[in-house]
MINUVEX-387393 format. One record per residue (C-alpha): z, x, y; residue in one letter. Coordinates in steps of 0.2 Angstrom, whole numbers, always signed. Example, Ala and Ser with C-alpha at 12.3 -4.5 7.8 and 13.67 -1.06 7.14 Angstrom:
BEGIN
+-------+-------+-------+---+
!    up !  east ! north ! r !
+-------+-------+-------+---+
!   +39 !   +62 !   -22 ! A !
!   +36 !   +68 !    -5 ! S !
+-------+-------+-------+---+
END
This chain:
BEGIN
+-------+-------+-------+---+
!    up !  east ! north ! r !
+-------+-------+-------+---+
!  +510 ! +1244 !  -304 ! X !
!  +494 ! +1238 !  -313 ! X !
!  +479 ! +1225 !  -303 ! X !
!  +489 ! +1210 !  -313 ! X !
!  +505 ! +1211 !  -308 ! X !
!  +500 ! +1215 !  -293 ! X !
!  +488 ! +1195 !  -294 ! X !
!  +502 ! +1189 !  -300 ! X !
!  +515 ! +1194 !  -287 ! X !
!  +505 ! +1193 !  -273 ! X !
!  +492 ! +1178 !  -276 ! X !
!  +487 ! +1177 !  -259 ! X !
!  +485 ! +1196 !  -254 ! X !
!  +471 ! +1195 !  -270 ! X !
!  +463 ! +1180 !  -263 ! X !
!  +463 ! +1188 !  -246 ! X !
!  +454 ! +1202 !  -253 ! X !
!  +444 ! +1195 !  -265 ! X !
!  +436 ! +1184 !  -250 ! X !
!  +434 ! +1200 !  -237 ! X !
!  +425 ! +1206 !  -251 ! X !
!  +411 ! +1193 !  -253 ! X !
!  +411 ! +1192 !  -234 ! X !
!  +408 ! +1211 !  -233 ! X !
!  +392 ! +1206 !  -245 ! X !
!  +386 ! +1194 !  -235 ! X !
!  +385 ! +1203 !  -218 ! X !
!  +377 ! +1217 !  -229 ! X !
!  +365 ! +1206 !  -234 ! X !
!  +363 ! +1196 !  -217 ! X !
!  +361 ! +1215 !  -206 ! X !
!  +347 ! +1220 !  -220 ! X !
!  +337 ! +1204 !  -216 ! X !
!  +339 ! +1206 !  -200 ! X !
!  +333 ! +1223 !  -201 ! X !
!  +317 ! +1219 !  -212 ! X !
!  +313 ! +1203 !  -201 ! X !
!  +314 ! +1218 !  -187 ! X !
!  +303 ! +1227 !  -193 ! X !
!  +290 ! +1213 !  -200 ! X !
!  +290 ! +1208 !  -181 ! X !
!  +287 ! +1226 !  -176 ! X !
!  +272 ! +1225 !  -186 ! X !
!  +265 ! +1207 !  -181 ! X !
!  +270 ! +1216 !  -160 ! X !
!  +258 ! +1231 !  -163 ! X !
!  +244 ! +1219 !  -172 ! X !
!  +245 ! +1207 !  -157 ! X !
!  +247 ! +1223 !  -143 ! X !
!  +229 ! +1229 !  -152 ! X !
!  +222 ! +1212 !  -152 ! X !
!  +226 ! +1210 !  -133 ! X !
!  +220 ! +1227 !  -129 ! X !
!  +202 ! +1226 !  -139 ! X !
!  +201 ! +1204 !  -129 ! X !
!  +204 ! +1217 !  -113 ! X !
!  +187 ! +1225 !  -117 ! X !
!  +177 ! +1207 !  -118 ! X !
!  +163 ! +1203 !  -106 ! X !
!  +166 ! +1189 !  -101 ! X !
!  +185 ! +1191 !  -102 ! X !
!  +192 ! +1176 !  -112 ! X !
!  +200 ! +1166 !   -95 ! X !
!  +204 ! +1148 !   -94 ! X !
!  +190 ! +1150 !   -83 ! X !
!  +177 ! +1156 !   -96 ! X !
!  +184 ! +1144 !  -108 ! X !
!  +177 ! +1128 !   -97 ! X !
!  +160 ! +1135 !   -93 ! X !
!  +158 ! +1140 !  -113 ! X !
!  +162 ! +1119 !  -117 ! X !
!  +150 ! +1117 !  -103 ! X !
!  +136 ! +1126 !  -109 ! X !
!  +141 ! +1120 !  -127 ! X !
!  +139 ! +1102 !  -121 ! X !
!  +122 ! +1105 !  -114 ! X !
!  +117 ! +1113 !  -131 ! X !
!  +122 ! +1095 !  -138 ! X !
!  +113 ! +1087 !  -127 ! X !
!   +97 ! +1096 !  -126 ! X !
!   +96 ! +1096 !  -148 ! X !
!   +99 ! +1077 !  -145 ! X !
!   +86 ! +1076 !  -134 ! X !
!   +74 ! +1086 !  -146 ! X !
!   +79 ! +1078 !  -162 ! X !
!   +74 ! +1061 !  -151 ! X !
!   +58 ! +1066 !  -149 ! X !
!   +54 ! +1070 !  -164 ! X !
!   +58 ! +1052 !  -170 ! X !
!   +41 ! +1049 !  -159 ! X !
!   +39 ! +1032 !  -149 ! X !
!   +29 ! +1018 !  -150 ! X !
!   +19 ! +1009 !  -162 ! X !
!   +15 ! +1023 !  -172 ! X !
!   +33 ! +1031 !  -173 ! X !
!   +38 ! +1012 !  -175 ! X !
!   +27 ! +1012 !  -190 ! X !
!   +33 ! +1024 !  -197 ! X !
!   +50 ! +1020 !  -198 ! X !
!   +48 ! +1003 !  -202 ! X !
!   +35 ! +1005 !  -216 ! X !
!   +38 !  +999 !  -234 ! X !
!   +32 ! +1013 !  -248 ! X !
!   +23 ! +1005 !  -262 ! X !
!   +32 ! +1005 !  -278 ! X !
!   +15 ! +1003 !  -290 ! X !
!    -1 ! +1015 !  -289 ! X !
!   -11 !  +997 !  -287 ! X !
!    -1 !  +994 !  -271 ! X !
!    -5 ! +1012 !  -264 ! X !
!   -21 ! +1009 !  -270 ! X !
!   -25 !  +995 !  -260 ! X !
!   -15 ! +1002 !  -245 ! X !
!   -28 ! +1017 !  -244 ! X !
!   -42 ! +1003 !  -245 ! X !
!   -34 !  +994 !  -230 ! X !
!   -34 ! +1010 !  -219 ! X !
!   -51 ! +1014 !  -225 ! X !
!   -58 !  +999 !  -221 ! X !
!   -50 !  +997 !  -204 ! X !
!   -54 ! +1013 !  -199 ! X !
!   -72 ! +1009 !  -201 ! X !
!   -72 !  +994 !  -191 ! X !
!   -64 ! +1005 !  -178 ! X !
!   -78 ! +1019 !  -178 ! X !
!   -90 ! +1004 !  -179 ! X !
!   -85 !  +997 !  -162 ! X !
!   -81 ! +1014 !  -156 ! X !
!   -99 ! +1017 !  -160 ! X !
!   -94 ! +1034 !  -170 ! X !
!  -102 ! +1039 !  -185 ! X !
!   -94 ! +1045 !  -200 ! X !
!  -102 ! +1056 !  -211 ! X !
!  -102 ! +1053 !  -230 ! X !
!   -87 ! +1070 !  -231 ! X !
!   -79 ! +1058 !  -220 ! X !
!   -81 ! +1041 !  -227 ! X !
!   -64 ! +1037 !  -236 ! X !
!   -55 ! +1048 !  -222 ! X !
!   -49 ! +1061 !  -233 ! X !
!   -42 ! +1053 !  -247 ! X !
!   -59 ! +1051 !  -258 ! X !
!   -47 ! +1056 !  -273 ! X !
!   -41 ! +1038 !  -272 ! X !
!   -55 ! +1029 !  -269 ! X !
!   -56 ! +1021 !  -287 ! X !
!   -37 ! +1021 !  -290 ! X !
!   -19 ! +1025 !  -283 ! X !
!   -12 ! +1041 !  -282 ! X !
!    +0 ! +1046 !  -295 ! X !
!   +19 ! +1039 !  -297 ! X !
!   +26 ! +1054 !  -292 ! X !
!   +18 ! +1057 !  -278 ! X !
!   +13 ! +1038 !  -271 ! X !
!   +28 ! +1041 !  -259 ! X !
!   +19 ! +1058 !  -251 ! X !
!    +1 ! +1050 !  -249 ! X !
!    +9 ! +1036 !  -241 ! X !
!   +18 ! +1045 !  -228 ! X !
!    +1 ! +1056 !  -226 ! X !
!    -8 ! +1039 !  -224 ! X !
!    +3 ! +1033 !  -209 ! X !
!    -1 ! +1051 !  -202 ! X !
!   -18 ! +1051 !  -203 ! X !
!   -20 ! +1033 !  -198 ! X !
!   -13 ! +1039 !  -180 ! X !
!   -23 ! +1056 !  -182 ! X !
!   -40 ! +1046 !  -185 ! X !
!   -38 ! +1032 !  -172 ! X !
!   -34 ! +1044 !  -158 ! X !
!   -48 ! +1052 !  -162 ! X !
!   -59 ! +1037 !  -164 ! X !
!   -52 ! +1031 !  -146 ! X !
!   -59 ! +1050 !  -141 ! X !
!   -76 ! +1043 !  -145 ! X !
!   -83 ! +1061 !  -151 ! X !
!  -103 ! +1060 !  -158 ! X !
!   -97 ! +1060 !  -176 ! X !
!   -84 ! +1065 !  -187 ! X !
!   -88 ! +1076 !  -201 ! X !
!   -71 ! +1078 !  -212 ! X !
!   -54 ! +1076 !  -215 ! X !
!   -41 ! +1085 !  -224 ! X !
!   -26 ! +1087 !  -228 ! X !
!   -12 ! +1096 !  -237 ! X !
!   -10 ! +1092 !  -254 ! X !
!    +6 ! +1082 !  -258 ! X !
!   +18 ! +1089 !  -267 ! X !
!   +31 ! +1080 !  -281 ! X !
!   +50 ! +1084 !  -278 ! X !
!   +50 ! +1099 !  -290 ! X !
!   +36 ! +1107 !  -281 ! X !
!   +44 ! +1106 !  -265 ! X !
!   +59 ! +1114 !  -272 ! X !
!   +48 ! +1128 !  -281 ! X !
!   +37 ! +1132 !  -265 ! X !
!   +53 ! +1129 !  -256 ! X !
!   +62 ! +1145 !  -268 ! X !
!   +44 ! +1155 !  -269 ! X !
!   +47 ! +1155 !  -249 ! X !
!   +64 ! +1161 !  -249 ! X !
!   +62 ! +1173 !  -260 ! X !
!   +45 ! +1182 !  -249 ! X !
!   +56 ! +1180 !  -235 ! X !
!   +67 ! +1192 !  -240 ! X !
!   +57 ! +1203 !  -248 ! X !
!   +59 ! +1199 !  -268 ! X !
!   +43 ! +1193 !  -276 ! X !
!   +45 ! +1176 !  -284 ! X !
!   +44 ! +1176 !  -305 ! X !
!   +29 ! +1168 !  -309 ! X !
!   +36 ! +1152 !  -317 ! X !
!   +42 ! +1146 !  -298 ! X !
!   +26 ! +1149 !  -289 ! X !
!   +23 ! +1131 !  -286 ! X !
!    +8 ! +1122 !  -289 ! X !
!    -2 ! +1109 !  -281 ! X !
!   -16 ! +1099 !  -286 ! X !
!   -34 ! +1100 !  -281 ! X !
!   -45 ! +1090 !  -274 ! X !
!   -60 ! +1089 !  -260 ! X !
!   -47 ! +1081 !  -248 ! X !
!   -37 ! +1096 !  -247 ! X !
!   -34 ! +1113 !  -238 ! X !
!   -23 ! +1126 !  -236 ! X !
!   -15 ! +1131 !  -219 ! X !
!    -8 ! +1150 !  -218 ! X !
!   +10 ! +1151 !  -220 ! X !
!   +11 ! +1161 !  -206 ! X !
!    +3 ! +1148 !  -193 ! X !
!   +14 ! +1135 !  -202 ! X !
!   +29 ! +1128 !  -193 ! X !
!   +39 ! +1123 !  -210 ! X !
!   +56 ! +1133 !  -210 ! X !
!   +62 ! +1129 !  -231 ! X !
!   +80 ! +1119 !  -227 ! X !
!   +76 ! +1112 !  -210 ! X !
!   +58 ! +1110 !  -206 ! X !
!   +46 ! +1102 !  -216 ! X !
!   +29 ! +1100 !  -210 ! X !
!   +10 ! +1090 !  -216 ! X !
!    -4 ! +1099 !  -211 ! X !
!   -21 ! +1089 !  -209 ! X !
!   -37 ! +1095 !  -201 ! X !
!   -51 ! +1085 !  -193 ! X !
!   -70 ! +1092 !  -189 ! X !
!   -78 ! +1083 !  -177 ! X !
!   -95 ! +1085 !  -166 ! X !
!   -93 ! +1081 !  -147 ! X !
!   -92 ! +1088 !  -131 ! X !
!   -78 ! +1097 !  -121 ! X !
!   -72 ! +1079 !  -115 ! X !
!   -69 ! +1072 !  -131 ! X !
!   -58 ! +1085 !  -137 ! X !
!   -47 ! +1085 !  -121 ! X !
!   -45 ! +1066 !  -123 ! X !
!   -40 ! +1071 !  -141 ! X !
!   -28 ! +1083 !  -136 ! X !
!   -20 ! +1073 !  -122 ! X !
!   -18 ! +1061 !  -135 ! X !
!    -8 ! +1071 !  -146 ! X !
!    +0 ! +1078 !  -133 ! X !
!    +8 ! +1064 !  -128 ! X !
!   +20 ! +1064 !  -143 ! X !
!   +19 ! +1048 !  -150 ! X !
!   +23 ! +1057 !  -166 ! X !
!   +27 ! +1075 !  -168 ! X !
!   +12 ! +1083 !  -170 ! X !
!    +8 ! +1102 !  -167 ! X !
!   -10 ! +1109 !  -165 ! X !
!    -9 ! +1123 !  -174 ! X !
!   -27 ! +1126 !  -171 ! X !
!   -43 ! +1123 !  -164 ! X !
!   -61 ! +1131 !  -169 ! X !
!   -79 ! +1129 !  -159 ! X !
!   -95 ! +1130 !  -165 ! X !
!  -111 ! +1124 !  -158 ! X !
!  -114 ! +1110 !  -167 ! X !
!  -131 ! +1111 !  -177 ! X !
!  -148 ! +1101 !  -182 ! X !
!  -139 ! +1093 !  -198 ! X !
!  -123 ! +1089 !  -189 ! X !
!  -132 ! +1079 !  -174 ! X !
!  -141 ! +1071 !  -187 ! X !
!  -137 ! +1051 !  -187 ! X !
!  -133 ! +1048 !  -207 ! X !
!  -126 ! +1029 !  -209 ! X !
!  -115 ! +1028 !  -224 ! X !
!  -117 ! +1013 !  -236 ! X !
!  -104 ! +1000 !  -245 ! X !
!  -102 ! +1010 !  -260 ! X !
!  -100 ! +1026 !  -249 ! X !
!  -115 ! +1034 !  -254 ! X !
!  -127 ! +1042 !  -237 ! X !
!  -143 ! +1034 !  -234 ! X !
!  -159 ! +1045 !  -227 ! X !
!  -154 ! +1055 !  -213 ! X !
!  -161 ! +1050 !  -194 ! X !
!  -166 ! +1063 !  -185 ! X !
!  -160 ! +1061 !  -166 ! X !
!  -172 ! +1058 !  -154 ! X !
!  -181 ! +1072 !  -142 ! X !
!  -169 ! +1073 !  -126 ! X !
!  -180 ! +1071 !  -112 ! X !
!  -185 ! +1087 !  -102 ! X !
!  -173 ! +1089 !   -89 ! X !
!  -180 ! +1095 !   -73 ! X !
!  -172 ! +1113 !   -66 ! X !
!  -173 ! +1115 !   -47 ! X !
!  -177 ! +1134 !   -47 ! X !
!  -176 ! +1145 !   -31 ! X !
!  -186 ! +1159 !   -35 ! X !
!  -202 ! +1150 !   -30 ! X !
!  -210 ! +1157 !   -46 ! X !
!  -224 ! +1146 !   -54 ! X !
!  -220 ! +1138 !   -72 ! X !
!  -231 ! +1148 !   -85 ! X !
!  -242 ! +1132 !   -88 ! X !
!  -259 ! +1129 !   -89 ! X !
!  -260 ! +1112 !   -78 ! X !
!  -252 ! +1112 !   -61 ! X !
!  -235 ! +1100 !   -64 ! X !
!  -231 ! +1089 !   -51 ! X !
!  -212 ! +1087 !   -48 ! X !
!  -205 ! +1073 !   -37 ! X !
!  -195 ! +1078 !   -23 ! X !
!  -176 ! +1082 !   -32 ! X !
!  -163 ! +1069 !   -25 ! X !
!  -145 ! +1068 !   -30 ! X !
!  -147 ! +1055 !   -44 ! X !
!  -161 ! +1063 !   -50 ! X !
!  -156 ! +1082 !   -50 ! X !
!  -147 ! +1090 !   -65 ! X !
!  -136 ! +1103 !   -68 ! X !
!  -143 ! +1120 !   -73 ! X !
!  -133 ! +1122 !   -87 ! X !
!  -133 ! +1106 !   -99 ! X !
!  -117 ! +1098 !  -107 ! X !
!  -118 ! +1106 !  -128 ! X !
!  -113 ! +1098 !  -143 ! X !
!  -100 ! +1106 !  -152 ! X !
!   -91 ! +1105 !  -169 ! X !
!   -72 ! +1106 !  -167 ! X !
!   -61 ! +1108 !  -180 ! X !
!   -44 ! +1106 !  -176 ! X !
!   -31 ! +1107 !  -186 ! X !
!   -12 ! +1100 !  -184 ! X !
!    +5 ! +1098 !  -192 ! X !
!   +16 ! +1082 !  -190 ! X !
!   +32 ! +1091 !  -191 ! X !
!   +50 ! +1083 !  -200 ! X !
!   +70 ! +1086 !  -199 ! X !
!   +75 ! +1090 !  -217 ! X !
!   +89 ! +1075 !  -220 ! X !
!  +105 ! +1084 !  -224 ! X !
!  +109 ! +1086 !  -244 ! X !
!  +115 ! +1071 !  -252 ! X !
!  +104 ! +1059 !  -241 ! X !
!   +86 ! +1052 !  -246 ! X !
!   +73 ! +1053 !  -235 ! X !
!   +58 ! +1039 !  -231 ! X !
!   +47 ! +1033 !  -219 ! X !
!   +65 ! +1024 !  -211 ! X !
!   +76 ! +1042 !  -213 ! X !
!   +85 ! +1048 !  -196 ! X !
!   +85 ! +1064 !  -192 ! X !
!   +98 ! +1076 !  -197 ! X !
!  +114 ! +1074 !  -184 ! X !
!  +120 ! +1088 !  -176 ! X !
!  +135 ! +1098 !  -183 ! X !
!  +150 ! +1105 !  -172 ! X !
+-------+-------+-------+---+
END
């Protein structure tokens, strides 16, 4: 009997059939899935057994425990970064001056800002009663003293203007003898900030910049050079102006200085400090005409000879007997007198680098914190 007579006599035994079939592929189908699904889950079970087994090894082990003093110690590390990137906002009216300053959009704007300082600045040594030497006359920025700084870089000198302006009353309020110069770090244009910036990278790991990113700087009386090495600037997150002031005074006058500094009113790091004995010249009182130009030098007068109690009972080699009055203790001085000293101290006010896509000024926040 042949498949279509069979169909046709027995429609429903073929249909029986027929569906068995397509359920006997479907279980096929369904047990093979399973099976792969099996073994998949076999696999992901061994990752996760080796997973658990290499977490057993960790010191600390990860406990809900561990977990709360990690957030703990996380929210600390917040909270202390705040704190630090606060601080070096600054405080007070020079941190409030900085912030709040306008740049000057014009060279004959800058121009006459530089004047301002400059002329402030000597009414302030004048009452002070501090002399500036000629090097010191226009404070460190005797490039401009006939015209504003470039257009590219009006925006650096300004911000190195608001810097120095707290730099050189602090020290005026120090009331050293004299202050013999000040300098600074040349300013740079955005494209050589980015060039010095790349010339840094590259020594840091070890590959010699090409000669076409070296960056360059202008030159000028006003400026110096502070080693990289004693710098603080880190290329992507620290950026950092260094000045350096010379100064003849005695001990106290630079701890004043110092203390000034120190108290953070800006974020200003001393990098530095030289002593020298100051000498003949440098105690020499020069006063400093309109048109900036030094007049004859003064010498100081003789100090008085001091009178030195001595125990020895040895007679001064002297050919007339000196007659000393009785020492008292107004009258007695110390054995060893007070010097004069040159100090050179340098510093570096020291700034977040705003995060890519914002501008920074004299009003930018710091950087905020990523988590």
């Amino acid at each position: 009997m042949s498949h279509r007579s069979v169909t046709t006599r027995y429609p429903l035994l073929a249909a029986a059939l027929a569906v068995g079939g397509f359920i006997a592929l479907g279980e096929s189908w369904c047990i093979f899935d399973r099976w792969r699904a099996s073994q998949e889950a076999a696999v992901a079970l061994d990752k996760k057994k080796a997973e658990l087994h290499a977490m057993g090894g960790l010191q600390p082990a990860p406990t809900r425990a561990v977990a709360a003093a990690i957030e703990a110690d996380l929210g600390r590390g917040q909270r202390a970064l705040n704190a630090m990137q606060t601080e070096l906002r600054g405080r007070g009216p020079a941190a409030e001056r900085l912030r709040t300053a306008k740049i000057p959009t014009a060279r004959t704007d800058a121009y006459f800002d530089l004047a301002t300082f400059v002329e402030k600045a000597r009414e302030l040594a004048k009452t002070q009663e501090v002399e500036l030497k000629p090097e010191a006359a226009r404070l460190g920025f005797a490039l401009y003293a006939n015209e504003g700084p470039e257009t590219e870089r009006i925006a650096a000198v300004f911000r190195q203007r608001l810097v120095a302006q707290y730099l050189v009353e602090s020290l005026l309020e120090a009331k050293p003898r004299s202050v013999l110069s000040i300098h600074r770090e040349a300013p740079l244009t955005n494209k050589e900030k980015e060039d010095r910036e790349a010339a840094l990278v590259a020594a840091a790991g070890g590959t010699p910049p090409p000669e076409t990113t070296l960056p360059t700087a202008p030159e000028g009386p006003d400026y110096f050079a502070i080693d990289p090495r004693a710098s603080a600037r880190v290329p992507g997150y620290l950026e950092a102006t260094a000045f350096k002031l010379s100064f003849v005074g005695q001990t106290a006058v630079l701890r004043v200085f110092l203390n000034k500094l120190a108290s953070f009113e800006l974020p200003v790091l001393v990098r530095e400090v030289e002593v020298d004995p100051a000498t003949s010249a440098e105690l020499a009182t020069e006063s400093v005409a309109s048109n900036d130009e030094p007049t004859a030098a003064i010498a100081p007068p003789e100090p008085a000879a001091t009178s030195i109690v001595l125990t020895t009972g040895a007679a001064p080699r002297e050919s007339k007997p000196i007659v000393k009055p009785a020492p008292t203790a107004s009258s007695t001085a110390p054995i060893v007198a007070k010097p004069w000293c040159r100090f050179t101290v340098t510093v570096e006010y020291i700034e977040i680098v705003p995060p890519a896509g914002t501008e920074a000024g004299p009003d930018a926040e710091p950087a905020k914190p990523t988590t």
